[in-house]
C-alpha positions, 0 to 999 in steps of 0.5 A, spaced: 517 496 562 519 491 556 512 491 554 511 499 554 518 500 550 514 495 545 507 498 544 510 505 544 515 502 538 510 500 535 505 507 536 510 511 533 511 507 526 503 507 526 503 514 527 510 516 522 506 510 517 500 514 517 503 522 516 507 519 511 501 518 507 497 524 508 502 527 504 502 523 499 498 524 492 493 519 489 497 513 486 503 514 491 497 512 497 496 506 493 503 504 491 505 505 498 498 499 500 500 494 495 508 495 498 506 494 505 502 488 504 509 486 499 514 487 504 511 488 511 504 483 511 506 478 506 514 478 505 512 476 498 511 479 491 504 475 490 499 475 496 491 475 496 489 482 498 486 481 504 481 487 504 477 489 499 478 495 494 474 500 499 477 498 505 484 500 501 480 507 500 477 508 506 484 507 508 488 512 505 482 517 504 481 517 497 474 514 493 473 507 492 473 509 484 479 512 484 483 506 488 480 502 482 482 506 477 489 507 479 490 499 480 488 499 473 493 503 471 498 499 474 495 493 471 496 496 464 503 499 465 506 493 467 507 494 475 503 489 478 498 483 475 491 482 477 487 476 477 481 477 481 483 478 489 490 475 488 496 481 486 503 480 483 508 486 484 512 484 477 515 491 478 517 492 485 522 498 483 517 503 479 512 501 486 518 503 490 519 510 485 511 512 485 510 511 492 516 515 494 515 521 489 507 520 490 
Protein backbone atom coordinates (compact mmCIF):
# COMPACT_ATOMS: atom_id res chain seq x y z
CA UNK A 1 0.00 0.00 0.00
CA UNK A 2 2.74 2.08 1.03
CA UNK A 3 4.28 1.49 -2.58
CA UNK A 4 0.93 2.79 -4.35
CA UNK A 5 0.81 6.00 -2.08
CA UNK A 6 4.14 6.74 -3.28
CA UNK A 7 3.86 6.27 -7.09
CA UNK A 8 0.48 8.07 -7.12
CA UNK A 9 2.62 10.93 -4.90
CA UNK A 10 4.64 11.18 -7.46
CA UNK A 11 2.30 10.44 -10.78
CA UNK A 12 0.44 13.76 -9.60
CA UNK A 13 3.60 15.94 -9.31
CA UNK A 14 4.43 14.68 -12.69
CA UNK A 15 1.14 15.60 -14.26
CA UNK A 16 0.68 19.21 -12.22
CA UNK A 17 4.70 19.80 -13.46
CA UNK A 18 3.74 19.16 -16.79
CA UNK A 19 0.14 21.46 -16.90
CA UNK A 20 1.79 23.95 -15.27
CA UNK A 21 4.33 24.28 -18.33
CA UNK A 22 1.89 24.34 -20.83
CA UNK A 23 0.61 27.30 -19.71
CA UNK A 24 3.52 29.06 -19.64
CA UNK A 25 5.22 31.36 -22.51
CA UNK A 26 8.48 30.62 -24.30
CA UNK A 27 11.03 32.05 -21.48
CA UNK A 28 9.02 30.88 -18.64
CA UNK A 29 9.37 26.99 -19.84
CA UNK A 30 13.07 27.73 -19.90
CA UNK A 31 13.17 29.70 -16.66
CA UNK A 32 11.00 26.88 -15.14
CA UNK A 33 13.97 23.89 -16.69
CA UNK A 34 16.95 25.85 -15.48
CA UNK A 35 14.92 26.11 -11.89
CA UNK A 36 14.16 22.74 -11.54
CA UNK A 37 17.68 21.29 -12.42
CA UNK A 38 18.66 24.44 -9.71
CA UNK A 39 16.34 23.32 -6.84
CA UNK A 40 14.96 19.84 -7.67
CA UNK A 41 17.97 17.55 -9.38
CA UNK A 42 21.20 19.28 -8.58
CA UNK A 43 20.20 21.28 -5.00
CA UNK A 44 22.85 23.89 -6.37
CA UNK A 45 23.31 27.09 -8.34
CA UNK A 46 25.90 25.73 -10.64
CA UNK A 47 25.53 22.10 -12.42
CA UNK A 48 26.39 20.54 -15.87
CA UNK A 49 23.43 20.39 -17.97
CA UNK A 50 22.70 17.12 -18.21
CA UNK A 51 20.82 16.87 -21.48
CA UNK A 52 21.20 18.67 -24.22
CA UNK A 53 19.63 22.03 -25.85
CA UNK A 54 17.05 19.95 -27.85
CA UNK A 55 16.18 17.78 -25.52
CA UNK A 56 15.39 20.78 -23.21
CA UNK A 57 13.23 21.78 -26.28
CA UNK A 58 11.60 18.74 -27.15
CA UNK A 59 10.88 18.77 -23.53
CA UNK A 60 8.72 21.81 -23.27
CA UNK A 61 7.58 21.87 -26.60
CA UNK A 62 9.45 24.73 -28.32
CA UNK A 63 12.02 24.93 -31.17
CA UNK A 64 15.62 23.89 -30.44
CA UNK A 65 16.54 27.83 -31.78
CA UNK A 66 14.22 29.49 -29.68
CA UNK A 67 15.50 27.46 -26.23
CA UNK A 68 18.76 28.75 -27.64
CA UNK A 69 18.06 32.01 -28.05
CA UNK A 70 16.46 32.29 -24.95
CA UNK A 71 19.24 30.84 -22.93
CA UNK A 72 21.36 33.82 -24.74
CA UNK A 73 19.04 36.06 -23.43
CA UNK A 74 19.55 35.19 -20.21
CA UNK A 75 23.28 34.93 -20.52
CA UNK A 76 23.17 38.71 -21.73
CA UNK A 77 20.69 40.02 -18.79
CA UNK A 78 22.69 38.62 -15.90
CA UNK A 79 20.38 35.77 -15.01
CA UNK A 80 22.56 33.08 -15.29
CA UNK A 81 26.39 32.22 -17.01
CA UNK A 82 27.50 29.69 -19.54
CA UNK A 83 30.48 28.02 -20.27
CA UNK A 84 29.89 25.37 -22.53
CA UNK A 85 27.65 22.53 -20.79
CA UNK A 86 28.26 23.87 -17.04
CA UNK A 87 25.35 26.71 -16.06
CA UNK A 88 25.53 29.32 -12.84
CA UNK A 89 21.98 30.83 -11.91
CA UNK A 90 23.55 33.99 -10.69
CA UNK A 91 20.01 35.62 -10.43
CA UNK A 92 17.93 32.80 -8.89
CA UNK A 93 15.00 35.57 -8.19
CA UNK A 94 14.58 37.25 -11.55
CA UNK A 95 14.37 33.08 -12.67
CA UNK A 96 11.72 32.52 -10.08
CA UNK A 97 9.87 35.84 -11.40
CA UNK A 98 10.05 34.88 -15.51
CA UNK A 99 8.82 31.45 -14.53
CA UNK A 100 5.95 32.30 -12.39
CA UNK A 101 4.81 35.08 -14.69
CA UNK A 102 5.79 33.27 -17.96
Amino acid sequence: MGLMTRISKINDKIINQTLDLRQKNLIGRVAFVLLYFTKEIFKSRIFDLPVSRKEIADYIGMSTANVIRTMSDFKRDGIIKIFGKTIEVVDIDKLEIISKRG
